[in-house]
Residue frames as qw, qx, qy, qz and C-alpha x, y, z in Angstrom:
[[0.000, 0.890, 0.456, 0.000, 0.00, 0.00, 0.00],
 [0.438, 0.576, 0.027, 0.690, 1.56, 3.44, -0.83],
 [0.219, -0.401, -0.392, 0.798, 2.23, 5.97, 1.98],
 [0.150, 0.895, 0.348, -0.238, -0.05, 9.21, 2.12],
 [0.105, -0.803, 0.232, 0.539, 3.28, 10.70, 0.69],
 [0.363, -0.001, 0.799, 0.480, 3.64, 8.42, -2.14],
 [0.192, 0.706, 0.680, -0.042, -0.19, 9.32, -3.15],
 [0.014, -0.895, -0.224, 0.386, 0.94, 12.82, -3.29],
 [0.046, -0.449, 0.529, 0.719, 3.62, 12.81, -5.62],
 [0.303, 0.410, 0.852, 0.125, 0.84, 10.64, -7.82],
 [0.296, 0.780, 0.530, 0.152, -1.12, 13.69, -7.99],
 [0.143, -0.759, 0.259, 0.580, 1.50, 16.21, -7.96],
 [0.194, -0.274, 0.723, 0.603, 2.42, 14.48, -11.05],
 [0.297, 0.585, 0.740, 0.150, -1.11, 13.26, -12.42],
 [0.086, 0.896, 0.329, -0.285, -1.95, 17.69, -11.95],
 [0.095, -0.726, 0.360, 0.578, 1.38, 19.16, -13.70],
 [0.468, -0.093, 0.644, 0.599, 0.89, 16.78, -16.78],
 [0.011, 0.079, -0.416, -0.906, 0.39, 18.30, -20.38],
 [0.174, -0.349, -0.680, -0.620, -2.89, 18.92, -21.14],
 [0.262, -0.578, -0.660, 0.403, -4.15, 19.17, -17.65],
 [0.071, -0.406, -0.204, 0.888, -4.54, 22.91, -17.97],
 [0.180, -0.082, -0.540, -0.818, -6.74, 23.03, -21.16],
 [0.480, 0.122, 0.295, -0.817, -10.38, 24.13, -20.68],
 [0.250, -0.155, -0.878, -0.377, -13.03, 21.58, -21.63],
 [0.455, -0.049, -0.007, -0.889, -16.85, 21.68, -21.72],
 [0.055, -0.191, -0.946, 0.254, -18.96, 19.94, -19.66],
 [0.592, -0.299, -0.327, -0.673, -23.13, 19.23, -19.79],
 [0.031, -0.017, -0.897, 0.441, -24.63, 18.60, -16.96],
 [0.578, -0.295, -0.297, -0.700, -28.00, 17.44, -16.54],
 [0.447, 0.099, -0.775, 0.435, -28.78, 16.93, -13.30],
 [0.457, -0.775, -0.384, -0.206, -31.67, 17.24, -10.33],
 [0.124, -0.656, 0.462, -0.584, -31.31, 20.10, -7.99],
 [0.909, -0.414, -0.006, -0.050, -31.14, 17.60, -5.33],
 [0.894, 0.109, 0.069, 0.429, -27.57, 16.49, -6.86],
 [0.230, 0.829, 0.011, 0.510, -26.93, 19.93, -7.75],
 [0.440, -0.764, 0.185, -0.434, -26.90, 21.01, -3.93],
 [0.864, -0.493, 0.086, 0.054, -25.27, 18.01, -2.61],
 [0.624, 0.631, 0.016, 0.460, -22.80, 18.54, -5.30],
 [0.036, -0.714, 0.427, -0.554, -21.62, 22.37, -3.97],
 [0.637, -0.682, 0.259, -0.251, -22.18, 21.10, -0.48],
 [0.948, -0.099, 0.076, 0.294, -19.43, 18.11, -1.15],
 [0.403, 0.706, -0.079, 0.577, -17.24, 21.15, -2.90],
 [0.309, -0.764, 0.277, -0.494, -17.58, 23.29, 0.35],
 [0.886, -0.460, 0.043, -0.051, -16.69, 20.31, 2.47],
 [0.891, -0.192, 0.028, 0.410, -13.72, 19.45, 0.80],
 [0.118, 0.713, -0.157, 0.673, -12.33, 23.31, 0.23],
 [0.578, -0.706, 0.146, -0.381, -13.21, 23.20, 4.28],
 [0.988, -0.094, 0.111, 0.059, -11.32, 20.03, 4.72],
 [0.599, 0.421, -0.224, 0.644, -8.16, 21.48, 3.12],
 [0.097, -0.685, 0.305, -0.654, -7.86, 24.39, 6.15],
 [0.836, -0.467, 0.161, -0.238, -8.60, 21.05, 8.82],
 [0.966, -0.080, 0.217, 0.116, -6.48, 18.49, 8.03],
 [0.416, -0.711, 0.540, 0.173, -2.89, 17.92, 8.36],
 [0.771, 0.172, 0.585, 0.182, -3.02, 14.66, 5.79],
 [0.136, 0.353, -0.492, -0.784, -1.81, 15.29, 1.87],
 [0.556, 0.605, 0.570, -0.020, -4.85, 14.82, -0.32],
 [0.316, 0.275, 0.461, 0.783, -4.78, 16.12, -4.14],
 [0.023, 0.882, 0.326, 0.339, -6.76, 18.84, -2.25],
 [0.572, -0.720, 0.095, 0.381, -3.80, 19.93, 0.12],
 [0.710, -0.051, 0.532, 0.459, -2.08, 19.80, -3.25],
 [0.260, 0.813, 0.400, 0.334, -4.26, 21.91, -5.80],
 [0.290, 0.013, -0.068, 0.954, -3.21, 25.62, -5.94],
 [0.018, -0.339, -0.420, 0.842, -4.71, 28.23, -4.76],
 [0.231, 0.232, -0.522, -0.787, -5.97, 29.20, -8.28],
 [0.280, 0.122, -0.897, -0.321, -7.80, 26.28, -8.16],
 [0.075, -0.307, -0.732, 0.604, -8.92, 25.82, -5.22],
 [0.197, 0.349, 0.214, -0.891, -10.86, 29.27, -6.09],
 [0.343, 0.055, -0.728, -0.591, -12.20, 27.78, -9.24],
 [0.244, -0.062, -0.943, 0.217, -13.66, 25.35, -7.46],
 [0.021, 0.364, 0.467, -0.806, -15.60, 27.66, -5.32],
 [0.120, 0.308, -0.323, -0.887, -16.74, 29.43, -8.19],
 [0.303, 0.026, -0.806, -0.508, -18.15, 26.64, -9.99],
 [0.289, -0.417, -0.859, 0.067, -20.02, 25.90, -7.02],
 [0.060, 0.428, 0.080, -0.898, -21.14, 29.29, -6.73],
 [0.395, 0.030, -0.545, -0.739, -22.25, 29.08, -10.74],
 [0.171, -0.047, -0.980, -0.090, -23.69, 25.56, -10.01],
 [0.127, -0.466, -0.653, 0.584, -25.82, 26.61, -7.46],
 [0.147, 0.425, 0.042, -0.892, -27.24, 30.13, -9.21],
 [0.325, -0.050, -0.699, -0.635, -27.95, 28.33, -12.52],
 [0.357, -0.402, -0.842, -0.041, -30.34, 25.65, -10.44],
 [0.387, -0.498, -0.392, -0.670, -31.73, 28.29, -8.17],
 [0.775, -0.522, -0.348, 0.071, -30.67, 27.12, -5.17],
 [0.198, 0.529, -0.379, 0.733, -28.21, 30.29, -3.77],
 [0.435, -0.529, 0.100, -0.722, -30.76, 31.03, -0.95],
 [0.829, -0.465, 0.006, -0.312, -31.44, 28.29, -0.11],
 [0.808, 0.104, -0.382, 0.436, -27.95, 26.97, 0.52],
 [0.011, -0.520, 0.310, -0.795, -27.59, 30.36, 2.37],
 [0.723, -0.392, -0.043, -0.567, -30.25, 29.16, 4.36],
 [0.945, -0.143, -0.292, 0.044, -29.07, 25.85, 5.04],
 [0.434, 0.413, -0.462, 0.654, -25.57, 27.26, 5.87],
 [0.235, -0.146, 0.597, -0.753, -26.87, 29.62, 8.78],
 [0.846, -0.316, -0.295, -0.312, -29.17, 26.55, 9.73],
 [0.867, 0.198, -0.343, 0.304, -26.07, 24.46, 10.06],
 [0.206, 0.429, -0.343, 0.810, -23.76, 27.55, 11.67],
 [0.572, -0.408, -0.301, -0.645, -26.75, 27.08, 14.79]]
């Protein structure tokens, strides 16, 4: 079995190879249900990178990324309609 550092040069190397930076276009069709659990798995593991001490290929991503990330679950969320109510759920949660 590979150490937690072995795993990380995996995706240090899987994220720096060619092509990884080129933009590609994704369709999703997809119930807001999925939609929402979707961001909310995003936010967990963006949250999960400021907790944990372990190397995951999110301790790893760059910053740059990282923010992408956010973002997309930001779009993800506005397209389906469901901003508020993730606000909502947040300060439920924050309670």
């Amino acid at each position: 079995m590979l150490s937690t550092k072995d795993i990380a040069i995996v995706y240090e190397t899987l994220l720096i190879s060619p092509g990884m930076n080129e933009s590609v276009k994704v369709a999703l069709n997809m119930p807001r249900k999925n939609v929402l659990l979707l961001a909310k798995v995003i936010e967990l593991g963006l949250a999960n990178k400021e907790g944990g001490g372990e190397q995951t290929i999110v301790n790893i991503a760059s910053k740059e990324t990282l923010t992408e990330l956010s973002a997309l679950s930001n779009e993800l969320l506005n397209k389906a309609g469901l901003q508020e109510m993730n606000s909502k759920l947040i300060a439920l949660s924050a309670k």
